[in-house]
N, C-alpha and C positions, 0 to 999 in steps of 0.2 A: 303382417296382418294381426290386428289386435284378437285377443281372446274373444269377446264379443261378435267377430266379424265371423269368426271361426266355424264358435256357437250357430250363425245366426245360417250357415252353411251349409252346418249339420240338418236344422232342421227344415231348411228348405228341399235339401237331399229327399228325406224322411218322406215329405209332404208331397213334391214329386213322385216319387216312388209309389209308396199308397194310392195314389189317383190314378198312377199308368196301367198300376196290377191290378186296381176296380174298376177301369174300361177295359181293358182289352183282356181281363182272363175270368175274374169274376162273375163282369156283366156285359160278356160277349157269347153267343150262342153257341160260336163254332172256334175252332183253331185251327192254325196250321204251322207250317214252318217257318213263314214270312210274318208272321201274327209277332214272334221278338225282335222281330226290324219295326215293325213302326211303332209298338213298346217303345222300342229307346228312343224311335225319333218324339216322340209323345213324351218320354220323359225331359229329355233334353228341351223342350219348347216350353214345357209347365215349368222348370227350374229357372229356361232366362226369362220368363213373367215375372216370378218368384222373385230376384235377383233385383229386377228393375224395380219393382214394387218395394220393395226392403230399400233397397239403394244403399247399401254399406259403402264408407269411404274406404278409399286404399290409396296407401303411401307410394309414391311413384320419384322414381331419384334420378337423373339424367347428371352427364356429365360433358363439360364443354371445354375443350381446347382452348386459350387465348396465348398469342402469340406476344409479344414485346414489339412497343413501339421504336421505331425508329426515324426521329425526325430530323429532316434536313432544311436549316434556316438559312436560303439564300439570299444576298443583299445584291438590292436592285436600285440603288441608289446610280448616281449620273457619275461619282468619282471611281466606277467600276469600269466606265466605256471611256473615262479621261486615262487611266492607267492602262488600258488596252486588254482587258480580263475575261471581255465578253466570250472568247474561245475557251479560254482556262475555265470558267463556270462549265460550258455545256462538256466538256472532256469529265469535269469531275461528276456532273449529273450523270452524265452516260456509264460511267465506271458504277455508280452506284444501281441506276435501274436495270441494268442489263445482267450482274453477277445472282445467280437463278439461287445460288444457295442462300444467300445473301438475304434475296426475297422470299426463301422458302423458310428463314430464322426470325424471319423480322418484319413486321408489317409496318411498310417503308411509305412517310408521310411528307410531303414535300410543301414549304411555306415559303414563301417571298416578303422582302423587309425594305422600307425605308422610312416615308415618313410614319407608315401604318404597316401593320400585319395583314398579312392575304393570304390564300391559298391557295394563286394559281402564280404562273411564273413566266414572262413574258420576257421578250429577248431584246427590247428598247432599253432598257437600263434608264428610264428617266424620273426617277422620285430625286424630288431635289432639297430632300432631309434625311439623315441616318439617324434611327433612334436603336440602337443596338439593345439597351438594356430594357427600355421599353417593350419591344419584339421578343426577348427574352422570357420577360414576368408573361405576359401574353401565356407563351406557348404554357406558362406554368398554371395557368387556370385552364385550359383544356389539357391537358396530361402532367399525371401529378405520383408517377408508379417510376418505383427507383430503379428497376431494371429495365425502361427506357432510354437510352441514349440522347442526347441532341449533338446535333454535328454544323457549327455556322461556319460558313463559308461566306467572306466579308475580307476588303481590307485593313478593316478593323478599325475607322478615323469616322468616331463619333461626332455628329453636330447639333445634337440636340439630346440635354436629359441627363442621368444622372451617370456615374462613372461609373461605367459596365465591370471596369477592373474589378470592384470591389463583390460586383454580386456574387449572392452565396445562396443556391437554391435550397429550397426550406424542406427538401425531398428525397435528398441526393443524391438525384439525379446526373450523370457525369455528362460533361460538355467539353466536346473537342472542336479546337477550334484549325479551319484550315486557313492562311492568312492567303491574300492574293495579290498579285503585284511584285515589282521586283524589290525583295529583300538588302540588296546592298545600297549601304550607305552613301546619297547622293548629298553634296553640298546645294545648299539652298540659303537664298538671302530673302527676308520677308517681312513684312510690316505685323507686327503684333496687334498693338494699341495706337488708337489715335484719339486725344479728348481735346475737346473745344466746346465755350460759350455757343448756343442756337444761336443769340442775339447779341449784338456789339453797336454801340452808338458810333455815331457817326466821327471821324476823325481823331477818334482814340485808338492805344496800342490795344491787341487783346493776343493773349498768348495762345498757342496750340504745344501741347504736351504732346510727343509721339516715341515710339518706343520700337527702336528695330534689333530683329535679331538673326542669328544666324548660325546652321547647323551645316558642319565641317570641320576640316584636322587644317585646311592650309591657309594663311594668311589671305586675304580680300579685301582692295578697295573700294570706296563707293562713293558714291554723292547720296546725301538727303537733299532730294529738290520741292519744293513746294511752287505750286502751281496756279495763280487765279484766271482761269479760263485757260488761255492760252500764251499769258505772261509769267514770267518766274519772279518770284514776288521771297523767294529763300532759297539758299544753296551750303552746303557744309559737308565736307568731305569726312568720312569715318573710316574706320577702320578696323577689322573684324579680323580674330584669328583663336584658334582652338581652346586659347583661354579667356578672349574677349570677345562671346558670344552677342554679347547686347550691348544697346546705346540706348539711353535716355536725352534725349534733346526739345528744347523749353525752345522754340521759337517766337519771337515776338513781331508782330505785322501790323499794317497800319488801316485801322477801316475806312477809306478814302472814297467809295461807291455807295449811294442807297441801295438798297435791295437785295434780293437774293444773291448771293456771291459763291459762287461752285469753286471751292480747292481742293485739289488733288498734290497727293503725301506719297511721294515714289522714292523709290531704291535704285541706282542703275544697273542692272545686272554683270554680272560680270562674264567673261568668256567663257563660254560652253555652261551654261545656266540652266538647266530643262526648266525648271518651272517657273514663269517672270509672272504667272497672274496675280500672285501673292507680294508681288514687290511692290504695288499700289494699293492706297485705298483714296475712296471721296469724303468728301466731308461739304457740307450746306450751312454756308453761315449767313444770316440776315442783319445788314445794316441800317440800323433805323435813325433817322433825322425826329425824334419826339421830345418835345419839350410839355412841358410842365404848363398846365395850361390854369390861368386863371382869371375869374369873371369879377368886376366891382363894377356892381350896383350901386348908383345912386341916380339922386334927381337936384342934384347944387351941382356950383362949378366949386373948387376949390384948391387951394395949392399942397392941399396932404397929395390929393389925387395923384397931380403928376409926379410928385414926391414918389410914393408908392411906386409909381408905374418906372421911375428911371431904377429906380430900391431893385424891383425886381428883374425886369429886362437887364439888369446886372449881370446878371448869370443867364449867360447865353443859351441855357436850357428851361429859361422860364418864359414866357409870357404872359402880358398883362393887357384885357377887352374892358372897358370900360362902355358899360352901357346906361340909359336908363330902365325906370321897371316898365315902362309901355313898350320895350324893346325884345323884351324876354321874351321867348316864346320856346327855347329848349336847353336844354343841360348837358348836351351831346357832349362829351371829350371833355367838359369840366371837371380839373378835380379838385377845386375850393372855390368859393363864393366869399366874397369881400360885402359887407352891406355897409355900408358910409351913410351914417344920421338917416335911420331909417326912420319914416313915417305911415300913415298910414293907408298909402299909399303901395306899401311892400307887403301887403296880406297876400296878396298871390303867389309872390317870389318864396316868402316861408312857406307857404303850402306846400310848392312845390319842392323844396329843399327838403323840409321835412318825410315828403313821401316816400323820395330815394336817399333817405340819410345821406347828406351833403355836408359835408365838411363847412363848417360859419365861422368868420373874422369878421365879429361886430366892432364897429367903431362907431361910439359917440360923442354929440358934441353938443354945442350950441342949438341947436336945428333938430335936435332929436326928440321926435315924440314920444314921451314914455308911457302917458297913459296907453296908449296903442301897444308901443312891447309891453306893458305890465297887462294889459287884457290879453295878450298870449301865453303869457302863462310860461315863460322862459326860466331859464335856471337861474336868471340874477332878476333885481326889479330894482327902483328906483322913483322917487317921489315925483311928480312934475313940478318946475320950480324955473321961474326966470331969472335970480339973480347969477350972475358969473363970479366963478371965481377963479384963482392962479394954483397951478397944481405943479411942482417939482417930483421927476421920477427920481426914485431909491430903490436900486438893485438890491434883491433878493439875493444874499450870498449863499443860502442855504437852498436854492432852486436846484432840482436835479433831474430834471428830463431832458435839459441837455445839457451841455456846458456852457459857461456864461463869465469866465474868467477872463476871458479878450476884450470883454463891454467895459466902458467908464463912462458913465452920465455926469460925471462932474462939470460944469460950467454949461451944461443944455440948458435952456429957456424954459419957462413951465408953459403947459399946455391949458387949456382954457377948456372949461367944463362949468355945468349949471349945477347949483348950491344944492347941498342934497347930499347923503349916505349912504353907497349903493348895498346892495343887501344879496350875496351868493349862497347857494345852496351847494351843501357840499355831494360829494368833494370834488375840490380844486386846488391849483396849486397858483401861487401870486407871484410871478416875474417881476412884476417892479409894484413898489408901494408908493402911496401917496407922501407927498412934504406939504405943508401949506402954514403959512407965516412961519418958515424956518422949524414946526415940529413936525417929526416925524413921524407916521400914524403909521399903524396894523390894516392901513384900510386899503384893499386893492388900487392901483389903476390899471394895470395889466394880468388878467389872470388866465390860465389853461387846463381845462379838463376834461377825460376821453372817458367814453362809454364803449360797449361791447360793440356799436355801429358807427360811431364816427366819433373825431377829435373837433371842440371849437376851442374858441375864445374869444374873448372883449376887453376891448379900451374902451375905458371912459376918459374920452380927452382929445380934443380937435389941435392942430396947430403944428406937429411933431415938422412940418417940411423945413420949419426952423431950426430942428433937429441933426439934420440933414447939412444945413450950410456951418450949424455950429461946430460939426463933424471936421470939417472941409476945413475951418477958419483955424482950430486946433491941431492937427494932423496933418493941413496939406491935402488929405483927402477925401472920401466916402466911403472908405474901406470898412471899417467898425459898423457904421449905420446902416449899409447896405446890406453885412454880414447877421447883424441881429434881426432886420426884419427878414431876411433871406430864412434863418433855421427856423422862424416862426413859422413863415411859408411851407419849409419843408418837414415840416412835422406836423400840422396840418392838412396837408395837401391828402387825398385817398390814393391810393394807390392801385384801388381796383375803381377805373374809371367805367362810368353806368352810359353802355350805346343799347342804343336799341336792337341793332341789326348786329351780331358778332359771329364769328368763324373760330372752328379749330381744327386743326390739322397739325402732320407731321411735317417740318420741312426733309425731309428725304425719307425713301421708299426704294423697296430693293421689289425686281419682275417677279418673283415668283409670291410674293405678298398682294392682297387687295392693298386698292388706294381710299381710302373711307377719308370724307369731309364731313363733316356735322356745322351745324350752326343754330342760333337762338333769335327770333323776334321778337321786339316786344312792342304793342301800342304805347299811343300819347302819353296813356295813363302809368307808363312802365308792369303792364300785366303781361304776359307769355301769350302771344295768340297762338290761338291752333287751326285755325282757319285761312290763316296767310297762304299764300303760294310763292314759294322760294324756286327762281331760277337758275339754276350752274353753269356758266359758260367754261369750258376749260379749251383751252388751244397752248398744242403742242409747239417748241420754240421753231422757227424756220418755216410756218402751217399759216396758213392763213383763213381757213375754216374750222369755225370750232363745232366743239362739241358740246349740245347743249341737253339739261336732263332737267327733270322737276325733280327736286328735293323731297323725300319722303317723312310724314312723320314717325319720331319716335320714340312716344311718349313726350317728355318732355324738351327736345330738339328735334330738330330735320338732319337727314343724313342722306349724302350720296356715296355709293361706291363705284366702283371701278375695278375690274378684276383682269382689264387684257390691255394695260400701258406699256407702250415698249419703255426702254430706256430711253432718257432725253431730258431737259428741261420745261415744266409746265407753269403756265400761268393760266390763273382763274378769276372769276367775279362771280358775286353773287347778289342777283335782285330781288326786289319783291313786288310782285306784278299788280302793276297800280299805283307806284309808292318810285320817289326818285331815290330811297335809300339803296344802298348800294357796297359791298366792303370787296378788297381785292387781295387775292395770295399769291402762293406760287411753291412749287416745291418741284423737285429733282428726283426722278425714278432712274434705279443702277441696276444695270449687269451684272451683278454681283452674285459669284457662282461659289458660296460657300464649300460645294464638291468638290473644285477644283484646285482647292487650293494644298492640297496634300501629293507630296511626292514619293513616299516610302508607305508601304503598310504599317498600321502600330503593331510591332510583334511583341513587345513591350506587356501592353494590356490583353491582348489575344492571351499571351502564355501565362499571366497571372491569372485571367480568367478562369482557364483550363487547369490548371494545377492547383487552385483551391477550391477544385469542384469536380476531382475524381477521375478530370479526362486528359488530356494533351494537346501538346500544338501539331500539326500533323501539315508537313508542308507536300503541296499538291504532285511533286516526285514520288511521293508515299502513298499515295493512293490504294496503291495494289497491298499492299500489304497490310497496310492499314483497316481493309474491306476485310481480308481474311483473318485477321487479328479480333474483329467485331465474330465472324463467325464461330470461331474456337472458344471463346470468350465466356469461360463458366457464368460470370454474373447476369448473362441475359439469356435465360431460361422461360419457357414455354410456362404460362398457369394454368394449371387442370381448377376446372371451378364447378362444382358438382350443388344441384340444387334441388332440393326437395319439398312434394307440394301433396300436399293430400285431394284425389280426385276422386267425382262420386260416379257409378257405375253409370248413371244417367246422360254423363257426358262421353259415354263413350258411344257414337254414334254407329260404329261395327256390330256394336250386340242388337241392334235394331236391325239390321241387313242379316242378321245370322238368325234372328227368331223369324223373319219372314221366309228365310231359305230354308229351316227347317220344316216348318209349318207347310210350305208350298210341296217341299217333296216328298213328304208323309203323307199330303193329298193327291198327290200325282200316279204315286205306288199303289195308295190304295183303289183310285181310278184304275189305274191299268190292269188292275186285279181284280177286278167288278167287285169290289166292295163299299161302292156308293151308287 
């Protein structure tokens, strides 16, 4: 109590006093012997007035026991109930809640782990992710006191997140770890790695990289087999033993199916093997039949055309539509446009090239209207002029976008083109130059140049199909001629082909994952509708009903999910109602039990865990003593936490009940006393 408070005591005392002894002796008429009993209770009732009136603060100090935490981090992952541990858990719970001393040192917290932290603990064992280290940092944001304990009880075989080995609590808290499962070293044969292309054209090799390994002292046979559907498509016997853990094998297969193609990468186990779930894995590879698709416009007949068209149908991955422009009416799967002696007639065709930046191979000739391309406003122009004249190509030896050292135009024909100086805007780069009466100009006939949205180019110059047989006439064959307009085509060409209606998805999916599709619309005019109605038919392989969903928007795509696929093969489509567009997929959901694939606890990272963080590995035989080891255990001591609060006498609601009980039995007395 401060000096002031003291003071303030004193002369409440004072003032009490003086008031008691001028009513009752001063300026009362009579006395008696009961006359100093209701004095004090009179004095005592004027003091707790006094008292409340003043209100002095007073310092009030309390002191609180806190016990030390003690947490137990159970894992309830599915590779607990694969190891057979469910009993070993509840033995080690119960050793822990039942030892009374145990619970009377230690305020005992019990949390459950897999793919999230919980706080209750349930005896299915089905989280089908371990995140050890993550469960870990967890408990370090609600308990953060170095004479807390944690105690995880886990087979220790992390499958998601960062290497638990390593953590190092920022608190110092010690961590002991109990490992579960059985400790001796079992030989196990098991597929590591498997990499392969999603996509592989059709009737080409394409290799799968697989990498198997194997933990054991004693030599072990095996077959690598590889599997498509239910044929054996690879076989290779290996051979494993204490110093020749792993095998690297480059398989090469041949994609001979369109489609979805499901292979399965197995190990054969060997005699007395406990664990074979690990000795496979799937793999989804899609074989696609797409060729190279391209469109030439025109409205002549001529023999460049079919020239062109055999050039490219060359390469059995191209094709070539020849249309006219009153035919046009979409650019779906095109990825270059040919325009042969355009007129003007082709303001539509450019339009619409230009809208979705389309890749352009102008070719002109005889027949070409230029005032029409020079009123578009194109990156070359060109006088309009009827006279013709003879044009010889001259290889640019100095061209470098692609290679060009295989080409010889020596002894070709010249091509035919109207009189006139064609005029490019840079930049661009000029494949072949002009020749005309035997000199050789700086002046294009062939040139190529690419922007941030598409690659063109243009000839100026009809006739080249002569080219072609002069090829043939010199060499025997087509080979050169088909080849140069062949890399023209392929470097041109886009490679991100504009559909209206597209899809994306995974081709494989594991059950305990959603299955998410997405996809994009777009109108005539290539703009993103949001208004569409996209329908998902999915049907499972062997089903014959499907299932069917509306596609949600999302923001800028539609998306379906899927969250209860068994395992199997799926095929899908997808429409849009009112519309015959239509695209199709297919992908492959697995049973794939990353939990089970582990056969020993890691005691390994358990005991590095524990040993750079203060605790030990404590195997579940040690229970007993290991409980009464925490109990004895100087570092986890009891906090005494004392707090001090300054309160005013107005809060104490007892001096209100004690000035009434005063007051009431000072009138009661004096009633009974006839002195009222």
């Amino acid at each position: 109590m401060t000096t002031e408070n003291i003071l303030l005591v004193i002369a409440i005392t004072i003032i009490a006093l003086l008031v008691t002894l001028f009513q009752y002796f001063f300026k009362a008429k009579r006395t008696s012997k009961k006359t100093v009993l209701f004095a004090f209770l009179r004095f005592l009732g004027i003091a707790t007035i006094l008292l409340l009136l003043v209100n002095p603060k007073i310092k009030v100090t309390t002191s609180k026991q806190e016990k030390p935490q003690l947490t137990v981090l159970v894992d309830q992952s599915k590779s607990i109930s694969f190891l057979k541990q469910e009993a070993e858990v509840e033995n080690l719970l119960l050793a822990v809640k039942t030892n009374k001393a145990l619970q009377e040192k230690f305020d005992v917290v019990t949390y459950s782990f897999g793919s999230t932290l919980t706080d209750s603990i349930s005896a299915d064992f089905s989280a089908k992710q371990t995140k050890i280290e993550e469960s870990i940092s967890d408990i370090q944001k609600i308990n953060r006191k170095a004479n807390s304990p944690i105690v995880l009880i886990t087979d220790g075989n992390q499958t998601y997140g960062k290497d638990y080995s390593y953590f190092k609590s920022k608190f110092n808290q010690p961590i002991f770890s109990i490992p579960l499962g059985d400790t001796t070293s079992v030989s196990d044969l098991y597929i590591n790695t498997v990499n392969a292309n999603k996509y592989v054209y059709l009737n080409n090799e394409f290799p799968i990289e697989i990498i198997g390994n194997y933990r054991g002292k004693e030599n072990q046979k095996t077959n690598l087999s590889i599997y498509n559907g239910k044929r054996k498509v690879f076989n290779k016997q290996l051979q494993f033993s204490k110093d020749k853990k792993s095998h690297f094998v480059n398989a090469k297969l041949k994609a001979s199916t369109v489609g979805l193609q499901n292979y399965t990468v197995s190990l054969s186990p060997f005699t007395g093997e406990k664990n074979v779930t690990n000795n496979s894995k799937q793999l989804l590879i899609e074989t696609i039949d797409q060729k190279t698709s391209v469109l030439l416009v025109s409205n002549i007949v001529h023999p460049d055309i079919g020239a062109l068209k055999r050039s490219i149908e060359s390469n059995k991955r191209r094709r070539l539509k020849v249309i006219k422009t009153s035919e046009l009416q979409s650019l779906d799967n095109t990825e270059l446009v040919i325009l042969y002696q355009p007129d003007r007639s082709f303001k539509a065709v450019y339009s619409l090239c230009d809208k979705i930046q389309m890749p352009l191979f102008t070719i002109t000739g005889k027949k070409t209207d230029w005032d029409f391309l020079n009123s578009l406003k194109q990156t070359y122009s060109k006088p309009q002029r009827t006279q013709i004249e003879d044009i010889l190509p001259v290889l640019n030896t100095t061209f470098e976008t692609f290679n060009t050292d295989q080409f010889n135009f020596n002894k070709y024909p010249p091509l035919e083109s109207t009189f006139g100086q064609e005029r490019l805007q840079a930049p661009y780069e000029t494949l072949l130059y002009k020749k005309v009466a035997n000199v050789t100009t700086d002046n294009p006939l062939l040139s190529i140049w690419s922007s941030d949205t598409k690659n063109e180019a243009v000839l100026f110059g009809e006739g080249f199909w002569k080219w072609r047989l002069a090829n043939f006439k010199r060499d025997g064959d087509f080979e050169k001629f088909d080849d140069f307009f062949g890399k023209i085509i392929q470097y041109l060409s886009n490679k991100k082909v504009r559909k209206r209606l597209t899809t994306n998805y995974e081709n494989e999916y594991y059950t305990n994952n959603s299955v998410i599709i997405s996809a994009s619309y777009f109108n005539k005019n290539y703009e993103f509708d949001t208004k569409a109605q996209l329908i998902l038919s999915l049907t499972k392989e062997n089903e014959k009903a499907p299932k069917k969903t509306a596609m949600l928007l999302q923001g800028s795509f539609y998306e379906a999910s899927f969250n209860d696929l068994s395992a199997g093969s799926y095929k899908f489509s997808i429409q849009v109602a009112g519309s015959k567009l239509k695209v199709y997929g297919g992908f492959v959901v697995k049973d794939f039990d990353i939990e089970k694939q582990f056969s020993n606890p890691n005691i390994t990272s358990l005991n590095k865990l524990s040993t750079q963080n203060y605790g030990s590995l404590v195997y579940p035989a040690q229970i007993t003593n290991f409980v009464n080891e925490l109990i004895v255990d100087e570092r986890y001591k009891p906090i005494i936490k004392y707090s001090t609060e300054q309160k005013s006498l107005i809060h104490w609601k007892w001096l209100l009940g004690f000035l009434v009980f005063i007051f009431s039995l000072e009138w009661f007395l004096r009633k009974y006393n006839g002195l009222i």
